[in-house]
C-alpha positions as YAML, in Angstrom:
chain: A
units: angstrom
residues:
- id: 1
  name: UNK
  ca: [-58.02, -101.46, 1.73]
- id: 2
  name: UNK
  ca: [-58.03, -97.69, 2.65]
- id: 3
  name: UNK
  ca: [-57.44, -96.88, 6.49]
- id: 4
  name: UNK
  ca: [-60.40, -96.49, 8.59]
- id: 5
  name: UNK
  ca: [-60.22, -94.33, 11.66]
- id: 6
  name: UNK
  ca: [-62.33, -94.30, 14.42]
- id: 7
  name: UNK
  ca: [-64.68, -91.36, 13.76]
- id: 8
  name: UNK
  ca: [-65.54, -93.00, 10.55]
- id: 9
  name: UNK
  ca: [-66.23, -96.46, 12.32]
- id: 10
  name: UNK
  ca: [-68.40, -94.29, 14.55]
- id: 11
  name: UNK
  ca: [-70.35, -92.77, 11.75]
- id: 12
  name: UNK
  ca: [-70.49, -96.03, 10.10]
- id: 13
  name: UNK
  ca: [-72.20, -97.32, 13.10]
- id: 14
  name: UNK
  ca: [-74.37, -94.49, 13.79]
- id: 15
  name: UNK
  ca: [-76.20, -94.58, 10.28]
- id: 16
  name: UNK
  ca: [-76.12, -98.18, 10.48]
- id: 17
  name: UNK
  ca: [-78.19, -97.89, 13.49]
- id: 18
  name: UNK
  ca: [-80.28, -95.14, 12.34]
- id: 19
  name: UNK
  ca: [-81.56, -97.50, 9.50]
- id: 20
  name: UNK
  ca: [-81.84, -100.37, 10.97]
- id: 21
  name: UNK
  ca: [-84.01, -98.58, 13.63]
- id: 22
  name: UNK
  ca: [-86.01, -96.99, 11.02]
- id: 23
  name: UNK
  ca: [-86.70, -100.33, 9.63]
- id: 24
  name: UNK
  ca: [-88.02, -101.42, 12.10]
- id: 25
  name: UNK
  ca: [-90.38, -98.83, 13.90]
- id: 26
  name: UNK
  ca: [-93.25, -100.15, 12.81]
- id: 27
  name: UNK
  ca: [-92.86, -103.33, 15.56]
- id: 28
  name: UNK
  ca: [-92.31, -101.37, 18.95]
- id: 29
  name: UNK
  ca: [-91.78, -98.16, 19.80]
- id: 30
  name: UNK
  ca: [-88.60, -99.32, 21.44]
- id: 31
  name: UNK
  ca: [-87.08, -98.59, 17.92]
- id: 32
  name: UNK
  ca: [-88.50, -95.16, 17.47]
- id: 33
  name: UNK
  ca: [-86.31, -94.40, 20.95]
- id: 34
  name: UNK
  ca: [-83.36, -95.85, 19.20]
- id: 35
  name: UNK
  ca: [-83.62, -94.01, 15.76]
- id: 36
  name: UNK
  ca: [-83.93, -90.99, 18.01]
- id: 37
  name: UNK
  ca: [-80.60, -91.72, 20.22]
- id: 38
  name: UNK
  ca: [-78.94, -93.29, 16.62]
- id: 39
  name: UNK
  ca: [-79.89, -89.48, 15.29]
- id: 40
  name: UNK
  ca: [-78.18, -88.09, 18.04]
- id: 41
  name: UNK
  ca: [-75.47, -90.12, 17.50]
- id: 42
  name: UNK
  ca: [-75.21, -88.73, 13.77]
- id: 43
  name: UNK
  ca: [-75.37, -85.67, 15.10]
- id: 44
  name: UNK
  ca: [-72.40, -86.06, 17.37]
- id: 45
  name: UNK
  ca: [-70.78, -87.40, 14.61]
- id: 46
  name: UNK
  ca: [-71.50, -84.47, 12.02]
- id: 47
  name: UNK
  ca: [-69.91, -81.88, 14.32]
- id: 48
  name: UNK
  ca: [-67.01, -84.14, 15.03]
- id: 49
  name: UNK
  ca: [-66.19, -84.36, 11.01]
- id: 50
  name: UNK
  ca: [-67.19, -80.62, 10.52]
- id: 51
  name: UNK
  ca: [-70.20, -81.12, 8.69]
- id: 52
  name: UNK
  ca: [-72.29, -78.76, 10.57]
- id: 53
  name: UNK
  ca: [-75.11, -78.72, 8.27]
- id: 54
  name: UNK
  ca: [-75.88, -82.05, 8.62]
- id: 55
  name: UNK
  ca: [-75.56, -82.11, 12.65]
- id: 56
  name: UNK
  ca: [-78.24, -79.95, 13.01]
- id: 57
  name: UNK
  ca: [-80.61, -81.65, 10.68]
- id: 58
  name: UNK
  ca: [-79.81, -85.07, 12.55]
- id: 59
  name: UNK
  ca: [-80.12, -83.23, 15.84]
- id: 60
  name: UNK
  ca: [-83.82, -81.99, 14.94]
- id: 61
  name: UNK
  ca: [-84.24, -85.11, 13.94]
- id: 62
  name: UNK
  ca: [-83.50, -86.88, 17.02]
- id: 63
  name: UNK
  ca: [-86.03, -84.79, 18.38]
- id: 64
  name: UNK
  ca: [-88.60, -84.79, 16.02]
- id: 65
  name: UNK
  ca: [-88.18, -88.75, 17.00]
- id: 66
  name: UNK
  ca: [-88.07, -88.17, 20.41]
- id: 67
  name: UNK
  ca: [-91.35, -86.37, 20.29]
- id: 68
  name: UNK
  ca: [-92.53, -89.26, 18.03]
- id: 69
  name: UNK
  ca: [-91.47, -91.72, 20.68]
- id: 70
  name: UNK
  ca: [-93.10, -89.64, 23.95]
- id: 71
  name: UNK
  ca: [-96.46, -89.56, 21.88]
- id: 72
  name: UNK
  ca: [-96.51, -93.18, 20.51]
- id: 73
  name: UNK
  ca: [-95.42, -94.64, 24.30]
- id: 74
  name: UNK
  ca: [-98.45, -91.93, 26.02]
- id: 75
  name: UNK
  ca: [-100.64, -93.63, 23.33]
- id: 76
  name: UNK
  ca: [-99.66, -97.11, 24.17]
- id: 77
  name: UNK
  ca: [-100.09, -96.96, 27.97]
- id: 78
  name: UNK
  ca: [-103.60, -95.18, 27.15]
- id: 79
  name: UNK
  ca: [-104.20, -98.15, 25.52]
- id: 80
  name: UNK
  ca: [-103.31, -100.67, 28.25]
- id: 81
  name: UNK
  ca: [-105.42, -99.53, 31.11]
...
């Protein structure tokens, strides 16, 4: 088994989360807030490797989801009253 260290455990876990999130958006908007901060996450975790390229595209996408989240959660308290 090769050796794992712990910034690949952390990217393991951060795409895990990103996906599992994305799965799942559809049910709450809870999980549009956590592929956002799972992004972010990836993001983290691109610089940390070196991969530049790719934290910057998960960054923008962490806000892209962000935004996503903020309009989906004004939408659902419109909703409600």
């Amino acid at each position: 088994m090769p050796d794992v260290d712990a910034l690949s455990l952390f990217g393991l876990f951060a795409v895990t989360a990103m996906l599992l999130c994305y799965a799942f958006e559809r049910r709450s908007p809870w999980f549009v807030l956590g592929f956002a901060a799972a992004c972010a996450l990836g993001s983290v975790y691109g610089f940390l490797q070196g991969a530049w390229p790719f934290g910057i595209v998960e960054g923008i996408w962490a806000v892209v989801a962000l935004g996503r989240w903020r309009a989906q959660m004004t939408g659902y308290a419109a909703e409600r009253r």
